[in-house]
C-alpha positions in Angstrom: 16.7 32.9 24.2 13.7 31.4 21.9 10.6 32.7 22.0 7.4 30.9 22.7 5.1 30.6 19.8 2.9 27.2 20.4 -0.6 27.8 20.7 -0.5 25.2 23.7 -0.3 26.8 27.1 3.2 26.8 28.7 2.7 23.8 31.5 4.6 25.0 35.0 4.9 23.2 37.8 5.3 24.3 41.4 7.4 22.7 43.6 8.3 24.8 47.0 7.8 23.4 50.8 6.3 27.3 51.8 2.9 27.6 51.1 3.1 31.5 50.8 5.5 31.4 48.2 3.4 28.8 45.9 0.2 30.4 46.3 2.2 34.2 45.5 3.8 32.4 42.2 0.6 30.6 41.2 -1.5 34.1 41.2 1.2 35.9 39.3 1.5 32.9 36.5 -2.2 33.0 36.3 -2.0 36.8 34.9 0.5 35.6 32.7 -1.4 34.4 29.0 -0.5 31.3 27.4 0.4 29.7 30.5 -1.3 27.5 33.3 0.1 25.6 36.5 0.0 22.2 35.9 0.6 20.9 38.9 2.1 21.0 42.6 4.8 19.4 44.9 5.4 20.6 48.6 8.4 17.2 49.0 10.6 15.1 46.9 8.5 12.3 46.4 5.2 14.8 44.8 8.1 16.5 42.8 9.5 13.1 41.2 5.8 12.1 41.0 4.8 15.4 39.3 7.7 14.9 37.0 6.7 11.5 36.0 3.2 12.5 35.1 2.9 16.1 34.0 6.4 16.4 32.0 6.4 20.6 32.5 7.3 22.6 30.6 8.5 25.0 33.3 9.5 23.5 37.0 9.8 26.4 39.7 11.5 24.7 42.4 13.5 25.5 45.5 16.7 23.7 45.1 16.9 21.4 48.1 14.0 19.1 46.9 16.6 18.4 44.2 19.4 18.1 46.7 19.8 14.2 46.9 22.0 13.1 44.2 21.6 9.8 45.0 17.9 9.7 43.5 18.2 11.9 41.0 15.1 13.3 39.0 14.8 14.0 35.3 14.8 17.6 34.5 15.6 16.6 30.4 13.4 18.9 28.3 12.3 20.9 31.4 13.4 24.8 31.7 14.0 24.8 35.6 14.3 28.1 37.5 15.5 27.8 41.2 13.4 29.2 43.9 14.3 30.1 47.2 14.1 31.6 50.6 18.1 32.6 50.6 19.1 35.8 49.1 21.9 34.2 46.5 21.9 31.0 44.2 24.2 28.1 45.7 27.9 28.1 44.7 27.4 25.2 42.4 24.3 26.3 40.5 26.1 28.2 37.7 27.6 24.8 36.7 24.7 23.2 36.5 23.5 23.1 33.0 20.0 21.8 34.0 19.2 25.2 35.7 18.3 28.5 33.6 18.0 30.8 36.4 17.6 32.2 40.2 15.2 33.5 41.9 14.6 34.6 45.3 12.1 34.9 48.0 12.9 38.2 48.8 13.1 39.5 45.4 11.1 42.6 44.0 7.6 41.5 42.6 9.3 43.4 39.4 12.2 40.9 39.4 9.9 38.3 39.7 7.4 39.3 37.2 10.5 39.6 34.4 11.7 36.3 35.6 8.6 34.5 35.2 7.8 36.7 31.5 11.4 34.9 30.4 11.2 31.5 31.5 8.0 31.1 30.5 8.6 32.6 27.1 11.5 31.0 26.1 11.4 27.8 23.6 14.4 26.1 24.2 13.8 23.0 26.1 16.7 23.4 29.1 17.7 19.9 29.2 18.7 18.9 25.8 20.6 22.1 25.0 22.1 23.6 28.4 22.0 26.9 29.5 21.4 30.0 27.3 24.8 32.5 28.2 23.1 35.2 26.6 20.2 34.5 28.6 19.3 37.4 31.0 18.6 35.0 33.7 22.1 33.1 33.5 22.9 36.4 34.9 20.9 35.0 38.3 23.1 32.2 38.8 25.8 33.5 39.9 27.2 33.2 43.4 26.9 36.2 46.3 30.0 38.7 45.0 32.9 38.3 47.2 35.0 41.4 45.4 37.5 41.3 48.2 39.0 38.2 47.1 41.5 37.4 44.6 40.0 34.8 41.9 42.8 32.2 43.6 41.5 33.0 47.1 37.8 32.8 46.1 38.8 29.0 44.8 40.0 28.1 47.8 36.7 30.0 49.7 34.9 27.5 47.7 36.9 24.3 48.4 36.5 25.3 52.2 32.8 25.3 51.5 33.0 21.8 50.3 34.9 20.6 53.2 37.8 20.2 52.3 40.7 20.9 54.8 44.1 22.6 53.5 45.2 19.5 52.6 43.2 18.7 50.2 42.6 21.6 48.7 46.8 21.8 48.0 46.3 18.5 46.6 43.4 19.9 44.4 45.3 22.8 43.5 48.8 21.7 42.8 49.9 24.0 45.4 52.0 23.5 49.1 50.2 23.2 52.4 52.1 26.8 53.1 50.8 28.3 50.4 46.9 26.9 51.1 47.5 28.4 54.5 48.7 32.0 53.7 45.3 32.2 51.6 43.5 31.0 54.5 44.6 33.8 56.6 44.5 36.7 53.7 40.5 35.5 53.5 40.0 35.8 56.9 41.8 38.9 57.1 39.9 40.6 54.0 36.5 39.2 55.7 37.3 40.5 58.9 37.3 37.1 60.8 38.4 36.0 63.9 39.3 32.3 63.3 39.2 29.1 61.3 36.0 28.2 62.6 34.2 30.9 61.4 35.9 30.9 58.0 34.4 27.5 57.3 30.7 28.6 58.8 30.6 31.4 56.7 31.8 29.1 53.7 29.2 26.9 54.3 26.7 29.6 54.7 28.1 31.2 51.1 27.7 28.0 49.5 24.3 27.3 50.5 22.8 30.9 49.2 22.2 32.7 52.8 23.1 36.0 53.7 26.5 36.8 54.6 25.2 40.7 54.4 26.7 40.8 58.2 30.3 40.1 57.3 32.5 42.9 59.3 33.5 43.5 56.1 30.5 44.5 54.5 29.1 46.4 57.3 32.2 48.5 56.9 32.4 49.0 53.7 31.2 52.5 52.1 
């Protein structure tokens, strides 16, 4: 991580649909010195606008205003933190090199106080050099912990979040449509699921960052 040392203030902007969570984020980047909100987006239209106009230097956003990857919006030269209401980052945001960190809703106001100190202090402009590994906050990005799975079963856990049926997913990894199945059933065994159905809900609700505190599983576990 680079450290901010322009005498220019660090340019944030705000883009998040709740109105709670921009006006708590706005009054803690206020206290922070050297930096001011430069602007605001509560859709994807504002954000692109806001984009277009203000180049930030920081963009706190919740990640489903940059869901549409048909109209994609230029984050080069931007450090980007996601924002959002679900307790985990989505499966995918660890591969995206646009993104330098996570942070939640529900998070501590000390977890979002460091968060905000880093971002906003670092140099590096995200989009022209990819995310930091040594970074504390690529530390963020990673996915809700599954530790019952194997690493094979947690790559088929995240194929059935994409939607793809067995199938495809032996297609996509080189293995029979017996074998695909037998991990099927280990996962829903080692998740304490009844069926197929709810396998590919709680996928799907893994992938997208919500809770999955009430697995059987974890309810159970010491």
């Amino acid at each position: 991580m680079h450290t901010h040392q322009s005498s220019a203030p660090v340019r944030i902007t705000l883009a998040l649909p709740g109105l709670l969570a921009m006006l708590g984020l706005r009054q803690l980047i206020e206290q922070i010195p050297g930096t001011q909100v430069s602007g605001t987006a509560s859709c994807r239209d504002s954000l692109a606008r806001a984009m277009r106009t203000q180049r930030p230097d920081v963009l706190l956003v919740d990640p489903e205003l940059l869901a549409d990857v048909r109209m994609p919006i230029d984050l080069a030269g931007t450090r980007v933190m996601h924002v959002s209401p679900h307790p985990h980052p989505r499966s995918q945001a660890a591969e995206t090199s646009s993104v330098c960190g996570f942070l939640s809703e529900r998070s501590t106001l000390e977890r979002v106080c460091d968060a905000l100190e880093i971002i906003t202090r670092c140099a590096g402009p995200n989009g022209s050099r990819g995310r930091c590994s040594r970074c504390p906050l690529s530390q963020s990005l990673r996915p809700a912990p599954l530790p019952a799975l194997t690493e094979r079963e947690l790559e088929v856990f995240s194929l059935i979040s994409e939607g793809l049926g067995t199938t495809a997913i032996g297609r996509r990894l080189g293995r029979s449509i017996k074998t695909i199945e037998t991990h099927r059933e280990n996962i829903k065994r080692k998740l304490g699921l009844a069926s197929s159905m709810d396998l590919v809900d709680l996928a799907r609700r893994w992938s997208r960052g919500e809770s999955i505190d009430d697995l059987p599983s974890a309810r159970d576990a010491p």
